[in-house]
C-alpha positions as CSV (number, residue, x, y, z in Angstrom):
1,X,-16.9,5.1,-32.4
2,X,-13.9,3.9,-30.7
3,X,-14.7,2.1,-27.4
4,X,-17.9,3.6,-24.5
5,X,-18.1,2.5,-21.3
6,X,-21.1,2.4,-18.9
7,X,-20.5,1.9,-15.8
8,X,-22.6,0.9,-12.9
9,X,-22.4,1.6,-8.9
10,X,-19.5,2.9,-7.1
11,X,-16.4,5.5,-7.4
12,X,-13.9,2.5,-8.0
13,X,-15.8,1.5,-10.8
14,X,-15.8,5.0,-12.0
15,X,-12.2,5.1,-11.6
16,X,-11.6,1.2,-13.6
17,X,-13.9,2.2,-16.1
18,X,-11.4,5.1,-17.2
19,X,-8.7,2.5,-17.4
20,X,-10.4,0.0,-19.1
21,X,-11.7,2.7,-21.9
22,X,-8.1,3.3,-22.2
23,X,-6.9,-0.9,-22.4
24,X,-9.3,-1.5,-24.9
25,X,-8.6,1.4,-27.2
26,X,-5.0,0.5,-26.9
27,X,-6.0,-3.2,-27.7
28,X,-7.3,-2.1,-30.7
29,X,-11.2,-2.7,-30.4
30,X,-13.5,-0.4,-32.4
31,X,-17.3,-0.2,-32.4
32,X,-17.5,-1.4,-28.9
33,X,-19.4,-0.6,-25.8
34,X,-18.2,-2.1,-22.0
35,X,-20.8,-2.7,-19.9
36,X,-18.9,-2.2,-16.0
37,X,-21.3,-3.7,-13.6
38,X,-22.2,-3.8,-9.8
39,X,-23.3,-6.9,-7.7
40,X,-24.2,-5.0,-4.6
41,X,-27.9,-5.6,-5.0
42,X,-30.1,-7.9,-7.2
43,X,-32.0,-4.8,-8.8
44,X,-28.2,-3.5,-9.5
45,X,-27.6,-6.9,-11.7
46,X,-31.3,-6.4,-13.2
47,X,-30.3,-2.8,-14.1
48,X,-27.4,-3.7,-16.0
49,X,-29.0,-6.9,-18.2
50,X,-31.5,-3.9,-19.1
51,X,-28.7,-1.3,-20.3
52,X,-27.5,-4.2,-22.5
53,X,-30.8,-5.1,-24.3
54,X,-31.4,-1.4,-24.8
55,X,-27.8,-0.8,-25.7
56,X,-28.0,-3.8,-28.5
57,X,-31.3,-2.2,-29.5
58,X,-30.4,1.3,-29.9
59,X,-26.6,0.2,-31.4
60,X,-27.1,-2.9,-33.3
61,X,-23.5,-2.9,-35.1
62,X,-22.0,-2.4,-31.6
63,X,-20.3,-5.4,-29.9
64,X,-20.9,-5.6,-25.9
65,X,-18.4,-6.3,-23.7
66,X,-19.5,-6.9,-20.0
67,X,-17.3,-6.8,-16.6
68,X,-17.6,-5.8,-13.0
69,X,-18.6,-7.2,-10.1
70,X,-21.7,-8.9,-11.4
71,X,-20.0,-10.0,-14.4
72,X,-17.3,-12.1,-11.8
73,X,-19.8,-13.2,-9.8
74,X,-22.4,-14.1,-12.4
75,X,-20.2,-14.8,-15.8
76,X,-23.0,-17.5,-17.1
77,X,-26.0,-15.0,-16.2
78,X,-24.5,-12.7,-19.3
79,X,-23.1,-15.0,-21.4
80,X,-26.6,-16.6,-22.0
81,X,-27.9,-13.4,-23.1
82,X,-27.4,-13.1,-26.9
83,X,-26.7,-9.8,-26.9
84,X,-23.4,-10.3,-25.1
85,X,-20.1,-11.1,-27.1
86,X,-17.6,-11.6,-24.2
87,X,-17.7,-11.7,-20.5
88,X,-14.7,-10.6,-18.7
89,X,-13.7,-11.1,-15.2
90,X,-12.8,-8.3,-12.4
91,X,-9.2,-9.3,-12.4
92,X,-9.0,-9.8,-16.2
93,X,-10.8,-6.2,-17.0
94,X,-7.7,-4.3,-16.2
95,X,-5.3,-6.3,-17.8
96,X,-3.9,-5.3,-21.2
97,X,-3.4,-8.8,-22.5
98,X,-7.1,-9.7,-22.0
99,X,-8.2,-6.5,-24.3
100,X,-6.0,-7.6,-26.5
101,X,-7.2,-11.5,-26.8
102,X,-11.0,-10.1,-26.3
103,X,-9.9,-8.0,-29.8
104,X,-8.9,-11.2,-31.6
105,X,-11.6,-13.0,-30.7
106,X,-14.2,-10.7,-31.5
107,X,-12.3,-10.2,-34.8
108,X,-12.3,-13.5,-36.1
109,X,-16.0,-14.5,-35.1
110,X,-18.3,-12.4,-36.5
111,X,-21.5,-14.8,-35.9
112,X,-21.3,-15.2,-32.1
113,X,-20.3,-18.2,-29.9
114,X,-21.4,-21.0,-27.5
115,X,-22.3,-19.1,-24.4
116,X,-19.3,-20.8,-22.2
117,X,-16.7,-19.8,-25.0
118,X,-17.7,-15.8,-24.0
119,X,-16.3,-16.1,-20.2
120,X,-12.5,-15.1,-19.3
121,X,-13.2,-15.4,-15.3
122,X,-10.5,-16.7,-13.2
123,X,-10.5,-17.3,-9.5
124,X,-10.3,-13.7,-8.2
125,X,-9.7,-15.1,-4.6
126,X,-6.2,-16.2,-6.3
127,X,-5.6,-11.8,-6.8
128,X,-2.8,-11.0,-4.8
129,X,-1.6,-7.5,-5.9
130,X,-3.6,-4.1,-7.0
131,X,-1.6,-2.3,-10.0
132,X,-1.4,1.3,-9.9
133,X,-3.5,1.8,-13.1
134,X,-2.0,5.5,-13.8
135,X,-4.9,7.8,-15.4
136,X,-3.6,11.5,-16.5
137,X,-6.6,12.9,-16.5
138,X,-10.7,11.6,-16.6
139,X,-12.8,13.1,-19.7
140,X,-16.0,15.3,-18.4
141,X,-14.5,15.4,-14.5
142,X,-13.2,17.9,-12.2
143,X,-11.8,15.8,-8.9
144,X,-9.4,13.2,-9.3
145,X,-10.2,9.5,-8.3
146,X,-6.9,7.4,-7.2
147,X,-7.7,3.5,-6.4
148,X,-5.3,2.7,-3.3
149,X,-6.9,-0.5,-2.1
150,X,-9.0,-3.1,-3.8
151,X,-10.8,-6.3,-1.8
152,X,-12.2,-7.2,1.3
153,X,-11.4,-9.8,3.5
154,X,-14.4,-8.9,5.8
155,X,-17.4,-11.4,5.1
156,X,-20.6,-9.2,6.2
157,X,-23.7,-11.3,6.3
158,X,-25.7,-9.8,3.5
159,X,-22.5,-8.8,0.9
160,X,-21.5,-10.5,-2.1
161,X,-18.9,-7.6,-2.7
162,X,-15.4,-9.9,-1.9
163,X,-17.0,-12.6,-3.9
164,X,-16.6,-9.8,-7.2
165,X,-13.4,-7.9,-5.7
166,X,-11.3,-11.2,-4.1
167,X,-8.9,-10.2,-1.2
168,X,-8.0,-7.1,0.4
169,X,-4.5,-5.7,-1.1
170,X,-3.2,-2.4,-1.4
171,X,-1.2,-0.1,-4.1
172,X,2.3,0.9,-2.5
173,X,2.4,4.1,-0.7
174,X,5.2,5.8,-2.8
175,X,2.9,5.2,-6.3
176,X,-0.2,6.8,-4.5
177,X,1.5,9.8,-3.9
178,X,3.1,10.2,-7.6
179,X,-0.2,9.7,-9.1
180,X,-1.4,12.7,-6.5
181,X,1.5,14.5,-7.9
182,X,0.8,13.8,-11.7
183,X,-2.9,14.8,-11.2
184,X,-1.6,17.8,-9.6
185,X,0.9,18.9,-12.5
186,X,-2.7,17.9,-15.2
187,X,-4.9,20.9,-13.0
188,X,-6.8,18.6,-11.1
189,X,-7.7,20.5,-7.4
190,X,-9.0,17.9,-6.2
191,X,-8.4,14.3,-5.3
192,X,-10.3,11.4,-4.0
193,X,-9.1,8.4,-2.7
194,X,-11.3,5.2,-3.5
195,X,-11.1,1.2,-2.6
196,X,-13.4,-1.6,-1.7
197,X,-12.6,-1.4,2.2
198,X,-10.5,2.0,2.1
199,X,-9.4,1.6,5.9
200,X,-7.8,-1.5,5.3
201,X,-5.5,-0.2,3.6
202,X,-2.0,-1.3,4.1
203,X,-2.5,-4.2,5.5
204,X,-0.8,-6.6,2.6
205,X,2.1,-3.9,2.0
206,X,5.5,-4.3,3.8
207,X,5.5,-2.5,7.0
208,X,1.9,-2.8,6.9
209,X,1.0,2.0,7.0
210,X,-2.5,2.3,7.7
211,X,-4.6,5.0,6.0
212,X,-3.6,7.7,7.7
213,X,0.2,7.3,7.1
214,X,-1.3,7.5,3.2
215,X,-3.1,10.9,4.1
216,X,-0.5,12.1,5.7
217,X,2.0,11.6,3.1
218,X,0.2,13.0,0.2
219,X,-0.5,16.1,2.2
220,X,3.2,16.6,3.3
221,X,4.6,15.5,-0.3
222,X,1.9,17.1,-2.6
223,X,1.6,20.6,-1.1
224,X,-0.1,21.8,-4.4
225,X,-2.7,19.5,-4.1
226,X,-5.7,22.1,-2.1
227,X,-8.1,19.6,-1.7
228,X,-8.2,15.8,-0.7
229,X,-11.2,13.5,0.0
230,X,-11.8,10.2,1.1
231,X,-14.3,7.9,-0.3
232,X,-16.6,5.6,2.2
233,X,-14.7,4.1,5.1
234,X,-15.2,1.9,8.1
235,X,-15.2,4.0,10.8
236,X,-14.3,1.2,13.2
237,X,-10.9,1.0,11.1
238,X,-10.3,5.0,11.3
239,X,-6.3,5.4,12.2
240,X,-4.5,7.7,15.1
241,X,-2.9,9.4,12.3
242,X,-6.3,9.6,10.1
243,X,-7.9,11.2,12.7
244,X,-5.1,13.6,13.2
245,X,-5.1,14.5,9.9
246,X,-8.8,15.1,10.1
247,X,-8.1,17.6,13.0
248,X,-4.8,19.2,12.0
249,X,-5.2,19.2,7.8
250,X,-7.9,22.0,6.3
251,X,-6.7,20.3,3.0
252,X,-8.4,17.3,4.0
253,X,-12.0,17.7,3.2
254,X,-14.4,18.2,6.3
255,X,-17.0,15.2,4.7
256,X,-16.9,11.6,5.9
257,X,-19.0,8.9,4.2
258,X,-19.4,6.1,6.6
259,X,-20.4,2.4,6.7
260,X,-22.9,2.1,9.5
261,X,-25.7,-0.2,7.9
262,X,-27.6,-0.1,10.6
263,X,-28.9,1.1,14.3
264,X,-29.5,-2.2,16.0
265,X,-27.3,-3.8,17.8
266,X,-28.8,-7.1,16.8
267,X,-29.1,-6.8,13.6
268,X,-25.3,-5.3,13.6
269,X,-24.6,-8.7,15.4
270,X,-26.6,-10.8,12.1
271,X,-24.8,-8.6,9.5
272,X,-21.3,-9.9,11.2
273,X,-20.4,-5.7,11.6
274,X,-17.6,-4.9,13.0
275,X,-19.2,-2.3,15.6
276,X,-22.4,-1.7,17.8
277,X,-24.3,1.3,18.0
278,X,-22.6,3.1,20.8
279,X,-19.2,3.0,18.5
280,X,-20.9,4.6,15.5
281,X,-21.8,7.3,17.8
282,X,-18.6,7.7,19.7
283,X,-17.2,8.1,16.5
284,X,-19.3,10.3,15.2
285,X,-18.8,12.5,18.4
286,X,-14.8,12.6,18.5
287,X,-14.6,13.2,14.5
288,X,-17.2,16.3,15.5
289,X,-14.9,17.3,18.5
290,X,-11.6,17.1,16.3
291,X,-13.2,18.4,13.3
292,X,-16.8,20.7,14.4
293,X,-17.5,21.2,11.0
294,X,-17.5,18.1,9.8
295,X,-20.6,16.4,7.8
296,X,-20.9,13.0,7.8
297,X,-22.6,10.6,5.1
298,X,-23.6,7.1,5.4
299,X,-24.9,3.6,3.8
300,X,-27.8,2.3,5.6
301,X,-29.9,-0.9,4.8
302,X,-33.4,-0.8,5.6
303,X,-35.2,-4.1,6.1
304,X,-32.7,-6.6,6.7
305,X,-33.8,-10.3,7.5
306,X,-35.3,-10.6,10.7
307,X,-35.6,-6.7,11.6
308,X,-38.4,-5.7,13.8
309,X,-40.2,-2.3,13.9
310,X,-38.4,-2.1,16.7
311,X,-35.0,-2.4,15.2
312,X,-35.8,-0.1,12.4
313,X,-36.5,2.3,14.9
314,X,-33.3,2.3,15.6
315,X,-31.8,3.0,12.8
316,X,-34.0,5.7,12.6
317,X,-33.1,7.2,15.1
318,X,-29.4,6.8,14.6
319,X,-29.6,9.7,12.1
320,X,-30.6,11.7,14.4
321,X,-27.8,10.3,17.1
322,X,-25.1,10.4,15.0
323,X,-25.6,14.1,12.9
324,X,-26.2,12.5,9.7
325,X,-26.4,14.4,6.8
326,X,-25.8,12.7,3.5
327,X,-27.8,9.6,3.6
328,X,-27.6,6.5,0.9
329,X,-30.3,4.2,1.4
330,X,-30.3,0.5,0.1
331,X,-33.7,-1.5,0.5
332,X,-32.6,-5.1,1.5
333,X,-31.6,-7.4,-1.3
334,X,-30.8,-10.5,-0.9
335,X,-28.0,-12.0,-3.3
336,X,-27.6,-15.3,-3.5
337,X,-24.8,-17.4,-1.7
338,X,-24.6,-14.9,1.0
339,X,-25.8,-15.7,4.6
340,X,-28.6,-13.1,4.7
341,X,-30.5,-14.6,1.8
342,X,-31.1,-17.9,3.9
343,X,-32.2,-15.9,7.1
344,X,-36.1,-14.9,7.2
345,X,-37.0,-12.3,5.2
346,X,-38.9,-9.3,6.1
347,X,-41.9,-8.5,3.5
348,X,-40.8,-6.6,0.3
349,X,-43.7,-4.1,0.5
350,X,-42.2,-3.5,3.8
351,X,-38.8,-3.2,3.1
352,X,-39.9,-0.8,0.7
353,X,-41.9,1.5,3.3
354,X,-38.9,1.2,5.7
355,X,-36.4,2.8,3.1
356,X,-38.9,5.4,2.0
357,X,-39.5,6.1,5.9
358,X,-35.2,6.4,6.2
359,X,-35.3,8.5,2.6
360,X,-37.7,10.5,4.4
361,X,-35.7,11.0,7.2
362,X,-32.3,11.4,5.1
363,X,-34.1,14.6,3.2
364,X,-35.0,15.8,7.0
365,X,-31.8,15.9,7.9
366,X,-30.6,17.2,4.6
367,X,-32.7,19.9,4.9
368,X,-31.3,21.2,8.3
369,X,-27.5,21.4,6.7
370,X,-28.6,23.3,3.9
371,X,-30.6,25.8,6.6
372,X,-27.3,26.2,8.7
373,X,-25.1,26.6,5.4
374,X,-27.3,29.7,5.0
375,X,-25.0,32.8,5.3
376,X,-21.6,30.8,5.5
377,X,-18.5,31.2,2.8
378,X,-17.3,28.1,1.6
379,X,-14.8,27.4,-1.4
380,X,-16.7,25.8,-4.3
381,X,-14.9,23.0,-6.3
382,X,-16.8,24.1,-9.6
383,X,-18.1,21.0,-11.8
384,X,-19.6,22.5,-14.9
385,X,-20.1,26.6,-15.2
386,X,-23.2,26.8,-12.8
387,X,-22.5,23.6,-10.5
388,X,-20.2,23.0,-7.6
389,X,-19.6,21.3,-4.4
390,X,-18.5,22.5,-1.1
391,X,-15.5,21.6,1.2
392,X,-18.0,19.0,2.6
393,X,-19.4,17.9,-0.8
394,X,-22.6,19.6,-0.6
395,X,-23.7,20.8,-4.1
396,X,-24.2,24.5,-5.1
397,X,-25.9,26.4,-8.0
398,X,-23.4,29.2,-8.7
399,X,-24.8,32.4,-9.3
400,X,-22.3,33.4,-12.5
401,X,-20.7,31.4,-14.6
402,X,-17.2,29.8,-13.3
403,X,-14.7,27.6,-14.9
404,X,-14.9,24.6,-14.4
405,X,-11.6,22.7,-12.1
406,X,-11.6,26.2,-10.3
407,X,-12.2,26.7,-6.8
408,X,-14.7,29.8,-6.2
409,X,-14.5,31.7,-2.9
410,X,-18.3,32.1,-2.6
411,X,-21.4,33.3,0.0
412,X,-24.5,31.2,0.2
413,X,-27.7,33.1,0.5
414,X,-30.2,30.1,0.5
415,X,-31.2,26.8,-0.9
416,X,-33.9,25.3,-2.6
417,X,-34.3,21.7,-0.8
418,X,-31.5,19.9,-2.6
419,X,-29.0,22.3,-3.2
420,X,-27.0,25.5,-2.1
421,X,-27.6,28.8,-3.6
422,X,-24.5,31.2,-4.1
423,X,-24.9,34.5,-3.6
């Protein structure tokens, strides 16, 4: 064994976790596993301090590495645990020269170390650029993911996110589009574009292009790309030119994952959003008019501090409001040294009913897609022989074995709850 990685949470760190597999072999580390982490919930940290117990359980002789989020927001949280031999920050995780001093030091102590002496964390509010990190290719995938932005300079009530990620900067436009071009040339049909706050994009580069100059020049400058996706965005942020890709490019996948949180205006208010109800839905309404076949995902929080019945109601309600279709639900959390922590909880046996109730209402929704899909030829981006997803990533059960990168004209003649059927 060479170097693993397990990652945890979202597409960027499915995308770092590539590059950092690649750092660390290059660094020269053997017999090691990379623990990538996620901060965006409490139970996410509490998932990943299990993966490591069970990891130095099941690979004793293995050294553990652990990054991510958590790991730069809580560096002394996994440097206590024994089973840890280095703690690396976000900044730090993608840089060859820390693989290479993590390889010396894990080289020349072979008994472990004070618990302080494990953390290489600087001040990841001091990060002022985002490296292209070029990837050729990612082992066991079919779509391409390409990091264009990392950071957030938004400070949302109940997130700990820009705390882990530091500011909002971007990769230059030009390198975007010759890693689109490279991915092209390695057979990848497919590419999705991925950051922290993806519709901020721009903001830190000269000139200061939006998202949807981005779009618009991979589209016009990669014409052998067929398919291109965007990761989650903030509709609020959405472009002219975004949104005129949306209407006028087919190559831009008809699936938008968006940040709505929740369907009170109120509790929008306490989160520090960036939009009330009624935008959420006048988005919703002009992407559907540019785009009618569009299908929209989005990230809602059930049980926020201080939300009433009332309030949930709401956000109930806005699956219906908006056309929802591809829902991902987070039961409140609160994380410490955020603002939400310190506003009044709502019961945790309540939170929980409230996310089952929007779960509920998620697989509802869900359901009527798959019912109109029924019937309709889409083009299937095939995963593994049997599995695929459609132009708006809905997943299908082939019906014969394909190839897997190819793109199969297909029929669908039913579904079975959670999936497409192929004919």
């Amino acid at each position: 064994m060479t170097v693993d990685v397990m990652t945890f949470g979202c597409r960027l760190n499915a995308y770092e976790s590539e590059a950092i597999r690649r750092k660390a072999q290059a660094a020269g580390l053997t017999d090691t596993v990379v623990v990538n982490t996620c901060a965006v919930t409490a139970e996410a940290v509490r998932q990943a301090r299990q993966a490591i117990r069970k990891l130095a359980r099941e690979r004793p002789g293995a050294r553990i590495v652990v990054t991510g989020c958590a790991a730069q927001t809580e560096p002394a949280t996994f440097a206590g645990m024994r089973e840890v031999d280095r703690v690396l920050g976000n900044d730090e995780k993608l840089r060859g020269a820390a693989w290479r001093d993590t390889q010396r030091a894990l080289a020349a102590n072979d008994f472990g170390i004070a618990a302080e002496e494990k953390i290489v964390v600087n001040d990841i509010m001091a990060a002022k650029e985002t490296a292209p990190h070029l990837i050729d290719g990612f082992e066991g995938r079919t779509r391409a993911i390409v990091q264009v932005q990392n950071g957030c300079d938004h400070r949302c009530t109940f997130c700990i996110i820009p705390y882990g990620r530091g500011p909002s900067r971007s990769v230059p436009m030009g390198e975007v589009v010759a890693q689109a071009r490279m991915l092209v040339e390695r057979g990848y049909r497919e590419v999705v574009l991925t950051g922290v706050d993806l519709t901020s994009y721009g903001e830190n580069l000269p000139g200061a292009p939006r998202l949807g100059a981005l779009v618009k020049s991979i589209l016009k400058h990669v014409p052998e790309l067929p398919r291109l996706r965007l990761s989650s965005i903030d509709q609020v942020e959405a472009d002219r030119d975004l949104l005129d890709a949306l209407a006028n490019s087919p190559r831009l996948m008809p699936h938008l994952h968006l940040s709505l949180q929740a369907g009170d205006d109120l509790i929008l208010k306490r989160m520090k959003r960036r939009h009330l109800r009624a935008d959420a839905m006048a988005f919703c309404e002009l992407a559907r008019r540019l785009r009618p076949d569009i299908v929209f995902g989005a990230d809602i929080i059930a049980g926020f501090p201080t939300e009433t019945e009332a309030m949930f109601a709401r956000s109930l309600d806005l699956v219906d409001d908006c056309g929802l279709t591809h829902l991902h639900v987070f039961p409140f959390s609160p994380r410490p040294g955020t603002p939400a922590a310190r506003m009044p909880q709502v019961a945790r046996d309540v939170v929980k009913e409230r996310a089952r109730r929007l779960r509920d209402k998620g697989a509802e929704a869900l359901k009527r897609h798959l019912d109109r899909e029924v019937g309709a030829r889409r083009k299937v981006l095939v995963e593994t022989r049997e599995i695929g997803r459609t132009e708006h990533f809905t997943p299908v059960r082939l019906k014969g074995a394909e190839e897997a990168g190819a793109i199969a004209d297909v029929v669908v003649a039913g579904h079975d709850g959670h999936r497409l059927l192929a004919a």
